[in-house]
N, C-alpha and C positions, 0 to 999 in steps of 0.2 A: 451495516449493509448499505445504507443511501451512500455513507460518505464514498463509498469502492463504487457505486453504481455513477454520483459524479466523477470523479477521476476516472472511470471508464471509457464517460461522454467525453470528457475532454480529449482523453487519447484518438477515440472515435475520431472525434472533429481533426486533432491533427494530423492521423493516420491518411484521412481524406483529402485537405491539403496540399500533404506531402504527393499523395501518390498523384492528386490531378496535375500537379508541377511536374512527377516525375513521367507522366502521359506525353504533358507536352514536349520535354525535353528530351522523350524516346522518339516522340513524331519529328522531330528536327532533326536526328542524328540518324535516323532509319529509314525513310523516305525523302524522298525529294525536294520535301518540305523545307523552305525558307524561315528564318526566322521573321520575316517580312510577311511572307506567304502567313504565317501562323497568327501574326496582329492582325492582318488584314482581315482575318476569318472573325477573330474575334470581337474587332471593329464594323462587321459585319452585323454580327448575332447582337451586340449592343446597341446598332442601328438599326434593327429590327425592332427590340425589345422598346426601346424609346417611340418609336409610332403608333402602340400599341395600345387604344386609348382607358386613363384613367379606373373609368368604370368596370371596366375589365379585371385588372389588379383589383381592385374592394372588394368585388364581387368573387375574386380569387380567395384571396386573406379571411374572408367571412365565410364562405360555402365549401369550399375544400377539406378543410381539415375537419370537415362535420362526418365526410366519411372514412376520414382515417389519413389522409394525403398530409405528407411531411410538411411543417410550415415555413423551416427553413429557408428555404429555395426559394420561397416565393418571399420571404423578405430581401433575400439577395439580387432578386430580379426587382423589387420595387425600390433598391437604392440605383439600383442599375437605371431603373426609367428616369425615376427624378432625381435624384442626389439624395444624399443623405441628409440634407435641412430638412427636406419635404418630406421622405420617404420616412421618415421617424413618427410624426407626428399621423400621416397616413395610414400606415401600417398599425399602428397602436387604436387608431380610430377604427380601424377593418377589424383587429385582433378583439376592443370589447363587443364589437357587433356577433363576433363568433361565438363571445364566451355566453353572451344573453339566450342566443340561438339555441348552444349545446343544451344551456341550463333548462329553456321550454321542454326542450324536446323531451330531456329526459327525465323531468320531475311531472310533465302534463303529459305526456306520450309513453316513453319508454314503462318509467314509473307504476302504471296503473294496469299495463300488461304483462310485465313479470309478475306482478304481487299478484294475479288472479291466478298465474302458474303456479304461481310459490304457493298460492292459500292450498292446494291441492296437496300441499303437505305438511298444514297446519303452518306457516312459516310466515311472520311479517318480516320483509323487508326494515334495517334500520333506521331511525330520525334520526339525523344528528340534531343535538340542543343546540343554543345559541352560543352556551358557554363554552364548547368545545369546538366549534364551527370553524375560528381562527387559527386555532392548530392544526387540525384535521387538514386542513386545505393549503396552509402549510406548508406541512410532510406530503400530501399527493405532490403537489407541485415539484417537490424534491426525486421523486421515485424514478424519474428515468423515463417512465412510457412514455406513448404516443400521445399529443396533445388531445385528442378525443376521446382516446381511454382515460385520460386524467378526468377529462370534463361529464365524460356520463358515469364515473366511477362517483364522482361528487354528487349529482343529480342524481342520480338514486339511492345516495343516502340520505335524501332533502335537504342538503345545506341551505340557508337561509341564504336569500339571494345574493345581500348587500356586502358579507363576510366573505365568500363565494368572490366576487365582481372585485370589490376593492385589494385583496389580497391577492386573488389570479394576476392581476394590472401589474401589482408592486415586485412579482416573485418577477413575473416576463418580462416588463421594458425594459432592466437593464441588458438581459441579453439580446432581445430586438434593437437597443441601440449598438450592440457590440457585433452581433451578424450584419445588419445594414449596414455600417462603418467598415467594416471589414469585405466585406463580397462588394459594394460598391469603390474601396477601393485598390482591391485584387483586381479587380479586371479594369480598371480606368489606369492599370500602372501604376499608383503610388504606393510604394512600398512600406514609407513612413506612415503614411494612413492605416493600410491596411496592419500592420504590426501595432497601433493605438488600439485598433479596434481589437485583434485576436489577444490583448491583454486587459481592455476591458470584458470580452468573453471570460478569460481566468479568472480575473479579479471576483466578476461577478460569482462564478459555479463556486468559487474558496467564500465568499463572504454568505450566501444564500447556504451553505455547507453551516457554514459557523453558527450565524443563526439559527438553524436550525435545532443544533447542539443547546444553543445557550438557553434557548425559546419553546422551542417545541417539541423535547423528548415528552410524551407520556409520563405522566407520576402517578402510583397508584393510588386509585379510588377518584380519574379525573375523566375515566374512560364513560360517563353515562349519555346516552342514547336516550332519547324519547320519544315514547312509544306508540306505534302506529295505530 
């Protein structure tokens, strides 16, 4: 099931792509639009986006995706402002601020409010142990959802922080360097870039696939929980 739910994403991502190419190149053949007129626009919105100061973007990459907001796009717009030397190490610095964020909220906030719903019908919420905390988190990271459903699906099952933190870090950067690479340089014209980058996207969703296979299928009697 993950593995069909990555090759899904990927089609996802190429589908999107394809069609914002095929946007532009219906606006040039359909309107009045110049292919001139059409750089221009978007040398525009890039001149925008670059005046746009720093703290903005962190404060984007770190608080945004707490309510559910794609993160995508906001790494594509932070190789946009700075380049992708910068916008790598930026963006990954905003992404752990977020991950620390999700993890309070939902093991000291969210956590302590369902479980008073739930006791109403005799029900604890599960621990995950320590021993299992690295796989668990894992396979979420693999599943597909939305980066905030990943991360309060974790915190409420208490993942231990540090398993939690280091592993989130290791499943994401490679494809935050493969969107930053790639969306900074789609829209900056480099073609050769941006095809490095939408193959280290592949590379990475096949290799985090793989490992998963090799690493973190479930074996029976590995599934225990400790107890609330």
């Amino acid at each position: 099931m993950l593995d069909w739910i990555q090759l899904h994403k990927i089609k996802v991502f190429l589908i999107a792509v394809a069609a914002c190419t095929g946007l532009v190149i219906a606006a040039a053949f359909l309107t009045d639009l110049g292919v001139n007129d059409i750089k221009n626009w978007i040398q525009y919105w890039i001149a925008e986006i670059q005046a746009w100061p720093a703290v903005l973007f962190f404060l984007m990459v770190a608080l945004l995706p707490l309510i559910g907001f794609p993160i995508s796009p906001l790494f594509i717009i932070s190789g946009i402002r700075f380049g992708a030397a910068w916008a790598i190490p930026f963006s990954l610095a905003a992404l752990a601020v977020n991950l620390i964020l999700a993890h309070w909220i939902s093991t000291k906030v969210l956590h302590s409010f369902i479980q008073k719903m739930a006791s109403h019908w005799s029900y604890d919420l599960p621990k995950v142990s320590h021993k299992n905390a690295v796989k668990l988190v894992f396979v979420v990271r693999l599943c597909g959802a939305p980066l905030a459903v990943q991360n309060y699906l974790l915190g409420l099952s208490y993942v231990p922080f540090w398993p939690y933190l280091w592993v989130s870090m290791a499943t994401q950067t490679p494809i935050v360097i493969g969107v930053i690479i790639f969306g900074e340089s789609f829209f900056s014209g480099n073609v050769g870039k941006a095809l490095l980058g939408l193959g280290l996207l592949i590379i990475a969703f096949f290799a985090i696939s793989y490992f998963r296979k090799r690493y973190a299928e479930p074996k029976p009697g590995t599934a225990d929980t400790a107890g609330g």
